[in-house]
N, C-alpha and C positions, 0 to 999 in steps of 0.2 A: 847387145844386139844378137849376140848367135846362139844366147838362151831362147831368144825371139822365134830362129828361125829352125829350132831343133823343136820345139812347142808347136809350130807351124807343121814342121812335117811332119809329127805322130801325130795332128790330129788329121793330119790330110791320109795316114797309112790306116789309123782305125777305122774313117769313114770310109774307105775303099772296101777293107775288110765286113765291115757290116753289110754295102751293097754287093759284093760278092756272098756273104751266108744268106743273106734274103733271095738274091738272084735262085740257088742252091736250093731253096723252098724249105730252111732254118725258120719257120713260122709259125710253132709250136702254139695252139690255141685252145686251151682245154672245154671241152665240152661235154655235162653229163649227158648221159647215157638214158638213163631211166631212174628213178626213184630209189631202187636199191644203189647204185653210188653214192647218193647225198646220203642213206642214212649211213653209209658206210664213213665218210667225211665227217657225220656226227659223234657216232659211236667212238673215233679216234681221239675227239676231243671229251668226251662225256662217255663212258661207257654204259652208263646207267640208264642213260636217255632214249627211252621209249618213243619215236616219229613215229607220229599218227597221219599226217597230213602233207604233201606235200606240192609246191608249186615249181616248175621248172620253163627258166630261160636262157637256153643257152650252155653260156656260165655261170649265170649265177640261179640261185635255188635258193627258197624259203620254207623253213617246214615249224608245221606244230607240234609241241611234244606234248606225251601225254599227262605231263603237269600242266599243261598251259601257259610254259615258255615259249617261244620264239626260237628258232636255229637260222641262222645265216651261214649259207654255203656257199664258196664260190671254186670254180676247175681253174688251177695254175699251170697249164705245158704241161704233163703226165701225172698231174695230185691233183689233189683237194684241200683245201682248208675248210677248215667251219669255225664260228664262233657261236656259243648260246649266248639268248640275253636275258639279263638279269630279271627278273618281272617288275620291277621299277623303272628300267631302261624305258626310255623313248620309242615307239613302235614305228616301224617304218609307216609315213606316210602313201593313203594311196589316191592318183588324182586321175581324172580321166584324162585319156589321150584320143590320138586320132584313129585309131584301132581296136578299142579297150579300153586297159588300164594303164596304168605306170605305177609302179611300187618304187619309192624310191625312198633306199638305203644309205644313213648316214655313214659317214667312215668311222671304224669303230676304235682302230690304232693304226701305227704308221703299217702294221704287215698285213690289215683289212680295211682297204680305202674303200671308199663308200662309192656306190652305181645304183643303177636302174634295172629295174625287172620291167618285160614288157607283158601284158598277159593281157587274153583276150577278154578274160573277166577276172575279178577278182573273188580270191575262196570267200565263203562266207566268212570262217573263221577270223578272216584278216580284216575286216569290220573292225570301223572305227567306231568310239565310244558311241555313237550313236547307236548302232548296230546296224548300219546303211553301209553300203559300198557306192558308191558313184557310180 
């Protein structure tokens, strides 16, 4: 019983704590900038990889290199990650929405979980096999 109530009250002292760092405005939310961020998020991960092209929401970012890979970028609280994708990889699908488009991004590993891009159109380049955007 007083393992109970010692478990009881550090979750009750953590939960205070959290709404006290959030009260504090601890709500770090990364968001590119412009274009040269994500290629910069690329280049960390691939230094070789030449962005040609890129889409920006937010957090999250899609760009095309200039082999004709794929880059998924997203802003973490003051970084960035990127991932390239293989050219076998699954392409993100893209669907219309009520404003555009929706790009949406599989999760690629547990430390790139997968979201949505919202865009008011979609690049040509990110054309599905058909060569059609929605």
């Amino acid at each position: 019983m007083n393992d109970w109530v010692v478990l009881a009250g550090s979750a009750v002292v953590v939960a205070v704590m959290a709404l006290v760092a959030r009260a504090m405005g601890f709500r770090v939310k990364g968001r590119f900038v412009d274009a040269a961020a994500v290629r910069d998020a690329v280049r960390r991960v691939d230094p070789r990889a030449e962005v040609q092209d890129v889409a920006i929401d937010g957090a999250w970012a899609i760009a095309r290199l200039g082999d004709g890979r794929l880059a998924l970028a997203r802003a973490m609280g003051d970084g960035a990650t990127a991932r390239v994708l293989a050219p076998t990889a699954p392409r993100p699908r893209v669907k219309p929405g009520k404003k555009g488009v929706r790009v949406i991004v599989r999760g690629l590993d547990v430390g790139f979980p997968g979201g949505v891009l919202r865009l008011s159109s979609a690049p040509e380049w990110l054309a599905g096999p058909s060569g059609k955007t929605p």
